[in-house]
C-alpha positions in Angstrom: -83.6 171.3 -186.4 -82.5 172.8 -189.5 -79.6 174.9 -189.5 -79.2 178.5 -186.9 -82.1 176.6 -185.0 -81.7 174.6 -181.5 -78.0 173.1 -181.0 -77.8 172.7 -184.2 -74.6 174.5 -186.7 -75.3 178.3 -186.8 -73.1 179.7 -189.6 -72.6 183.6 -189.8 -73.2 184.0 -193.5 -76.1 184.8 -194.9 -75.7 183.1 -198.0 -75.1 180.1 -195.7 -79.2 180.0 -195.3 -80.4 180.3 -199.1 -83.1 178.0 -199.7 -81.1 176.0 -202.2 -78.3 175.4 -199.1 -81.1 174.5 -197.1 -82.5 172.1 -199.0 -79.3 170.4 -200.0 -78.8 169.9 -196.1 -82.1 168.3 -196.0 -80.8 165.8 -199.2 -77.6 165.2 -197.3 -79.2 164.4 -194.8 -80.5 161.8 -196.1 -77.8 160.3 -197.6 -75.9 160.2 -194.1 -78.9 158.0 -193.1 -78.2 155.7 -195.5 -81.9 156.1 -196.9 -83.2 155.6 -200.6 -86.1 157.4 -199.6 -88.0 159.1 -196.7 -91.5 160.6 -195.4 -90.5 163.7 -194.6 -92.2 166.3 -192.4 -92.1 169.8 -191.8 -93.8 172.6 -189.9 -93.4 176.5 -190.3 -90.5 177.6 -192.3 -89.2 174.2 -191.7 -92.4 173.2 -194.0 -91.6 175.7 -196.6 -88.0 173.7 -196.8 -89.4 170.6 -197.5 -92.0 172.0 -199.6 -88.7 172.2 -202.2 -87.1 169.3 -201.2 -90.7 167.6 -202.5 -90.1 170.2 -206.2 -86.6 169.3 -206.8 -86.0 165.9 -205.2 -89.1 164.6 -205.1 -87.6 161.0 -206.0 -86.0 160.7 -202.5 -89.3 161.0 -200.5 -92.5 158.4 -200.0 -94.5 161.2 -199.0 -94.3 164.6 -198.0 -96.6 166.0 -194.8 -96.4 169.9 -194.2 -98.2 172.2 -191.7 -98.3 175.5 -191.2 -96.1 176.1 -194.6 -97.2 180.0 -195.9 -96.9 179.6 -199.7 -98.9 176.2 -199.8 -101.2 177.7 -198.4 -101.3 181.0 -200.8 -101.7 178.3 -203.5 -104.6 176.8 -201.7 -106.7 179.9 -201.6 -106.8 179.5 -205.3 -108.5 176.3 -205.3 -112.1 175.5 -205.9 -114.0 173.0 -204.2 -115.9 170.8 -205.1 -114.8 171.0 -208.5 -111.1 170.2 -207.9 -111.4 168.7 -204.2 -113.4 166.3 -202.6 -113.1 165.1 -198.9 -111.2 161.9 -198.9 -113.2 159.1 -200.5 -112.6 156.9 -197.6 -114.5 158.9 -195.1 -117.9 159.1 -197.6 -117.2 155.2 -198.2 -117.6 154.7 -194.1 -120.5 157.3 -193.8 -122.7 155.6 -196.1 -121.7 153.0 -194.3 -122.8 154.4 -191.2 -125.9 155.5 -192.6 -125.5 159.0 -192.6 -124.0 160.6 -195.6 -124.9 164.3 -195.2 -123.2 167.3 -196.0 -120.3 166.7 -193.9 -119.2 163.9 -196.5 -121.3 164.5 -199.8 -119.7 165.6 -202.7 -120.5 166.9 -206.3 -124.4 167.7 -207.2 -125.5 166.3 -203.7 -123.4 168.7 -201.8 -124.5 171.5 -203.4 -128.2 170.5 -203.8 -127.7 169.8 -199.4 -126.0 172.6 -199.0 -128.2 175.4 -200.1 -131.2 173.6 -198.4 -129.5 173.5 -195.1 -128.5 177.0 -195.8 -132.1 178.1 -195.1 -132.0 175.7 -192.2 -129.3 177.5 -190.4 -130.6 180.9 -190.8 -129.7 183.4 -187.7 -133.5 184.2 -187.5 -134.3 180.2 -186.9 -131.5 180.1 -184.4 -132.7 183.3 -182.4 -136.0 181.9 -181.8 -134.0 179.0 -179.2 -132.5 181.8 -177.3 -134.9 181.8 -174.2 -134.4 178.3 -174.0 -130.4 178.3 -174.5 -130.0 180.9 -171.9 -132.1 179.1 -169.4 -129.6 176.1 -170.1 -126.7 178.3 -169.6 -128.3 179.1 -166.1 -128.4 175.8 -165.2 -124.5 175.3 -166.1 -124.1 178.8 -163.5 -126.2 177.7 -160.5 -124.3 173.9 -161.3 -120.8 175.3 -160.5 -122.3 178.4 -158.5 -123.3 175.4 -156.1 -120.4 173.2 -156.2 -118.3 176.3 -155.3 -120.4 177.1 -152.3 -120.0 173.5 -150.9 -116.2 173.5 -152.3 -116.7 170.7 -154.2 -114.6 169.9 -157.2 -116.0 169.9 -160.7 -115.2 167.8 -164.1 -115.5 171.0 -166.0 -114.8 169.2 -169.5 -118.1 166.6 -168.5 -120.2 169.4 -167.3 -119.7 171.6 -171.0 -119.6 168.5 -172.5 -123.7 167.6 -170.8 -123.8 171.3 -171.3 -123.3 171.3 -175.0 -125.2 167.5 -175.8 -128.4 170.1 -174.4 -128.3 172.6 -176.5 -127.1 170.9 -179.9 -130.4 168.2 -178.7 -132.5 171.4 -178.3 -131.4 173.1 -181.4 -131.5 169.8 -183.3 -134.7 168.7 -182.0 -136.6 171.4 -179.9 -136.2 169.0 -176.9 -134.8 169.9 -173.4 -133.5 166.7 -172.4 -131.8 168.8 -169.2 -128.4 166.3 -169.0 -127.2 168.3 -166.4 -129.2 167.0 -163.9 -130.9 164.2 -165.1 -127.7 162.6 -166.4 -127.6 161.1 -170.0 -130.1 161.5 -172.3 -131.5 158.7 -174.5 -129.3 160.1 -177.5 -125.9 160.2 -175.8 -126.1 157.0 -174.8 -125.9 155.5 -178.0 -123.8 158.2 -179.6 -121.0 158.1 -177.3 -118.5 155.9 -179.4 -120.1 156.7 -183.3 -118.0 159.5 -183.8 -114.3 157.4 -182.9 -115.8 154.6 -184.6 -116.3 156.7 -187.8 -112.5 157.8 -187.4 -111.3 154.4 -186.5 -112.8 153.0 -189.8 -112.2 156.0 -192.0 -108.4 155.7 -191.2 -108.3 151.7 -190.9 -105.3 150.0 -193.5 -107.7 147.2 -193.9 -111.4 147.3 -193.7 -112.2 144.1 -192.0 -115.9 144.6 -190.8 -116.7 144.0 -194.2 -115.6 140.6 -193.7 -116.7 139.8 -190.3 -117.6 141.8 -187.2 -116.2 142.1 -183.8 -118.6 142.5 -180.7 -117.3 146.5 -180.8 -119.1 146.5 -184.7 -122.2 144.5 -183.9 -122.2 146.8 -180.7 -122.0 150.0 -183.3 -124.5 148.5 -185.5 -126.9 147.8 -182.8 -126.4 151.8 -181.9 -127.1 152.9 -185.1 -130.0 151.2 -185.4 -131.4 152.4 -182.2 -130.8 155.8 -183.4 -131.9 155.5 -186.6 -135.6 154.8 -185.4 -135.2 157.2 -182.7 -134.7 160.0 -185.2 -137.1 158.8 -187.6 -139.6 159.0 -184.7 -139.0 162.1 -184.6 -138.7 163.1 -188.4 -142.5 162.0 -188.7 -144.0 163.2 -186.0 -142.2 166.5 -187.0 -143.6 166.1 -190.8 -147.5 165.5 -189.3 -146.4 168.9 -187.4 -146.0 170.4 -190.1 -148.4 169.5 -192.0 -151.2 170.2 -189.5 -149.5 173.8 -188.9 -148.1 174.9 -192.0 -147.9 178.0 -190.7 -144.8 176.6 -188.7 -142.5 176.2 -192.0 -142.4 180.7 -191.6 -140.5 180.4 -188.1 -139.3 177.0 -187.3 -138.7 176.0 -183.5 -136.0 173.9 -184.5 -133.7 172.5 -187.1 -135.8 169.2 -187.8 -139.0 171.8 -188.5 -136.3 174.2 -190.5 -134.8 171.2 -193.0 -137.9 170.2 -193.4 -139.6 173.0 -194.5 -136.3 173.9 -196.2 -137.2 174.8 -200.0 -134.9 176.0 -203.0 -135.7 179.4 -204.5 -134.6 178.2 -207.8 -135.9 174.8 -207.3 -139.5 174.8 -205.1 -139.7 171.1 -205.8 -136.6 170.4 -203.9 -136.5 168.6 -200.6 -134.2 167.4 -198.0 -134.9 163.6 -197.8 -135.6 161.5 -194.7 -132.3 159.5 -195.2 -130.4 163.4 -195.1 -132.5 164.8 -192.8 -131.2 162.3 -190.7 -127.6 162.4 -191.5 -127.3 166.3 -190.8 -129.4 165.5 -187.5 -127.0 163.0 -186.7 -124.0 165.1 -187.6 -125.1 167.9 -185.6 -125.3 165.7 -182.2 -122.2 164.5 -182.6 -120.0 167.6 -184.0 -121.7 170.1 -182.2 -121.0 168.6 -178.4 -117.3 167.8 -179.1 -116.6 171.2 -181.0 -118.1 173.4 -178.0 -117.1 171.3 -174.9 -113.7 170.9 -176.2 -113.1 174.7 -177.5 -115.5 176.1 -174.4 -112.9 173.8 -171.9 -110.0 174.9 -173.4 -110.5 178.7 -173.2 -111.3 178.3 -169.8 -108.1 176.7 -169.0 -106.4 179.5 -171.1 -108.5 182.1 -168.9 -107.4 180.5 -166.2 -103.6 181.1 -166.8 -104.0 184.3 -168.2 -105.4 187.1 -165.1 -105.0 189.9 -167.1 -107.1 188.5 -170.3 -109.3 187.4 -167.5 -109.5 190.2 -165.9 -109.8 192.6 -169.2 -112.7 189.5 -170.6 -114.7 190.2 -167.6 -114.8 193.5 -167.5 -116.3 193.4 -170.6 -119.1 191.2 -169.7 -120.0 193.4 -166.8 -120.4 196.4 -169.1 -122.8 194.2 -171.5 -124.6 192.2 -169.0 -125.2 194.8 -166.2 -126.3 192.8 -163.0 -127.6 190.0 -164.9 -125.7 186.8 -164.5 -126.1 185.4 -167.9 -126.5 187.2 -171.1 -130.1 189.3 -171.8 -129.9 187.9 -175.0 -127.9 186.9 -177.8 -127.5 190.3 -179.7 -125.4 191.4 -176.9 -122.4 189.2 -177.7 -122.2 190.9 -180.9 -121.0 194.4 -178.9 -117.9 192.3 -177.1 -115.5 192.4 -179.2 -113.1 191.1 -176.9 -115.1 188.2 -175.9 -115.3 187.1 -179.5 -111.6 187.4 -179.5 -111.1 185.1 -176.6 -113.5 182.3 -178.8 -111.3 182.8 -181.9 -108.3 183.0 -180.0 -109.0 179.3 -178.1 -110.1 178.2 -181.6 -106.8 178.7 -183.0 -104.9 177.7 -180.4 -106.8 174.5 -179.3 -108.7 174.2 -182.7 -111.8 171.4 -182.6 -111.5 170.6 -186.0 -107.7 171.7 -187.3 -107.7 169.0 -189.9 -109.1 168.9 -193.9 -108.9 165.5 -195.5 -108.9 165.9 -199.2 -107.5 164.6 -202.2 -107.7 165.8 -205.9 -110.4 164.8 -208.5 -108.3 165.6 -211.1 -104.5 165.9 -212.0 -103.5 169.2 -210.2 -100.0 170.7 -210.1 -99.0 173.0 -206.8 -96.3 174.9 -208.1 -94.0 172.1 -209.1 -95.5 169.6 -207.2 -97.9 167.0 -208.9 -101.0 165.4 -207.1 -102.8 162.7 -208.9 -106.2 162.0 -208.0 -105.7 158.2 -206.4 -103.5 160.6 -203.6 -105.1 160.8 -200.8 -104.3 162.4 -197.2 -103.5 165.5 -197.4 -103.7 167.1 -194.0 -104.0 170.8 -193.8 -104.5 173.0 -190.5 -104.4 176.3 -191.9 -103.3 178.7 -188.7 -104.9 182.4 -188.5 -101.5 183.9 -188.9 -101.0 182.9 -192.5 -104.6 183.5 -193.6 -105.5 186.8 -195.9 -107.6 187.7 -193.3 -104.8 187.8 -190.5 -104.5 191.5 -190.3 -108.3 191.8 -190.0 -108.8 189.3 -187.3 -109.8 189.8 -183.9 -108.0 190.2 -180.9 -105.2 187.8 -180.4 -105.5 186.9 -176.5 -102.5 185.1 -175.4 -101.0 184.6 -178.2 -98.7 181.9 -178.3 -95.4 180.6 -180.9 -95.4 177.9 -182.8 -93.7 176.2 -180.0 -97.4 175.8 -178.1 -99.5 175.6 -181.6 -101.6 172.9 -182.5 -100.0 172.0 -185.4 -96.8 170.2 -183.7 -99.0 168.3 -182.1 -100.8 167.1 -185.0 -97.5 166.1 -186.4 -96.6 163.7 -183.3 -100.8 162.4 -183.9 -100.7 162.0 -187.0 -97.0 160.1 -187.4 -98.3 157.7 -184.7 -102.1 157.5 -186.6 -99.7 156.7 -189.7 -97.5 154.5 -188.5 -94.5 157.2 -188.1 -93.7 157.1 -184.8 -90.5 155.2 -185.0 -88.9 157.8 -187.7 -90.0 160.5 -185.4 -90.2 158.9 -182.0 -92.6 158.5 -179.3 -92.1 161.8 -177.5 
């Protein structure tokens, strides 16, 4: 704790809190350890402390990890990506690797040229046209739990959304109702299940040993990717003869295989998405697109759950939008319930499925005082709502909690064990 905070000294002078006396405890500090230098971390104001420790002393630390820290992240907003960020290298290294570098790890010319094709791929119009069919899933999910209520059986809510979710990214992806929810797997998660920590595992690794040999988890992987690989590509040519049989199609794609295909650039009609992207974006969008919504859907439940009034206030809202209807009408409605979409955001910033940017510079940068080579990598940076420009626009803030409950001090205590930190800050 620094100073006034938890048992720690709380002096009664103001002047007793300047920045520069604050930071001078934090050096101090230091030298009581005994230490030449440190990693030091900080979170909230705490960050903002050791954001000058980093400017003015910056000789006494090994590295510097802040979260949640309000003028960083001012200083952020200013830069530009792609042309002063990229992703860190490590994670397009292990995605080419994996065979599916799309636009979650391109950078430069690629990224753009990927990103305004998929741009016209993920219109609202092409994603309206699934609604019948993502309704009828979300009926399935109701008459699921409906049932399990009526016998009182328990249920594994997070496996259910997570089924739930594999359905309608494999439908959305593929036009395909695979129906996991009572058939059980589908031929896709089975051989997706461990891709995604896999990608992690190697994309944080010290040493990259499965370029030297392979244990039976790699050849396992390998085998996986493979299988997937064709699988898609099945389905990415029998899409293209589609296509090209009813052209007619490209106008109002049933899916987003049909949409990036028939993707096309305005200012470039020539330009296509290739088979080796096509697939990397499908691939991408099985795998983030079941984690993101289980986790986020399974989260604001639990929040629901220990909140009656927001409950209580959430679906009374639903019953003036949905009338005796069960499930939505349709999808416009959710754009009249504001309160709903204030629950989403709400469980998205408290239990965020992706809090974490991995980037480093690709070019000497200076942030404030601070001076960030390009060979650095790691930066982490969950930016929470609160600090954001757009904080006093943003929706409803259901249950909101302190930084005591946010994300962020948990990604401290992940991230110093993922780093090797955890005997500097302990294992609690």
């Amino acid at each position: 704790d620094m100073r006034g905070y938890g048992g720690t000294d709380a002096p009664r002078k103001v002047r007793d809190y300047d920045l520069d006396v604050l930071v001078r405890d934090i050096v101090e500090l230091i030298d009581a350890l005994g230490a030449d230098k440190v990693h030091l971390v900080g979170h909230d104001w705490g960050a903002a402390v050791a954001w000058e420790v980093a400017q003015f002393h910056g000789d006494r630390l090994h590295s510097l990890a802040i979260l949640n820290c309000p003028p960083v992240l001012r200083l952020l907003e200013e830069l530009r990506r792609p042309e002063q960020l990229r992703r860190q290298s490590s994670m397009q290294t292990v995605a080419r690797e994996f065979g599916f570098d799309g636009l979650f790890t391109s950078e430069g010319q690629p990224w753009r040229r990927q990103r305004k094709l998929l741009n016209a791929a993920f219109a609202p119009q092409h994603i309206r046209t699934l609604a019948p069919v993502l309704l009828e899933i979300t009926e399935r999910l109701r008459v699921l739990w409906t049932e399990a209520a009526r016998r009182g059986e328990a249920v594994d809510v997070h496996d259910d959304l997570r089924r739930y979710a594999g359905d309608v990214t494999t439908t959305v992806a593929f036009g395909e109702d695979v129906d996991s929810l009572r058939r059980g797997p589908d031929e896709f998660r089975r051989y997706i299940e461990d891709i995604f920590p896999s990608f992690m595992r190697r994309a944080m690794a010290l040493i990259p040993y499965w370029r030297v040999f392979r244990l039976p988890r790699d050849r396992a992987l390998d085998r996986d990717l493979a299988i997937l690989r064709t699988k898609v590509g099945e389905r990415i040519e029998r899409t293209r003869r589609l296509l090209a049989a009813e052209p007619e199609r490209a106008a109002a794609p049933a899916n987003l295989l049909e949409a990036m295909i028939a993707a096309r650039d305005d200012e470039d009609p020539a330009a296509r998405l290739s088979d080796d992207e096509i697939f990397a974006n499908a691939l991408t969008i099985l795998l983030a697109g079941e984690d993101t919504t289980s986790n986020t859907a399974a989260w604001m439940l639990d929040h629901l759950a220990r909140a009656p009034g927001v409950f209580a206030r959430l679906r009374a809202e639903v019953d003036e939008h949905f009338g005796e209807a069960l499930i939505a009408p349709d999808l416009d409605c959710f754009d009249r319930m504001p309160y709903l979409r204030g629950t989403v955001q709400e469980a998205l910033r408290l239990r965020s499925a992706g809090p974490l940017m991995f980037l480093q510079p690709n070019e000497d940068m200076r942030l404030g005082e601070l001076e960030l080579p390009p060979a650095r990598v790691g930066t982490w940076i969950g930016p929470p709502l609160r600090w954001m420009p757009s904080a006093d626009r943003a929706s409803l803030r259901v249950e909101l909690r302190g930084p005591g409950e946010s994300v962020e001090l948990r990604d401290i205590a992940l991230f110093a064990r993922m780093s090797g930190y955890a005997s500097v800050l302990g294992d609690g």
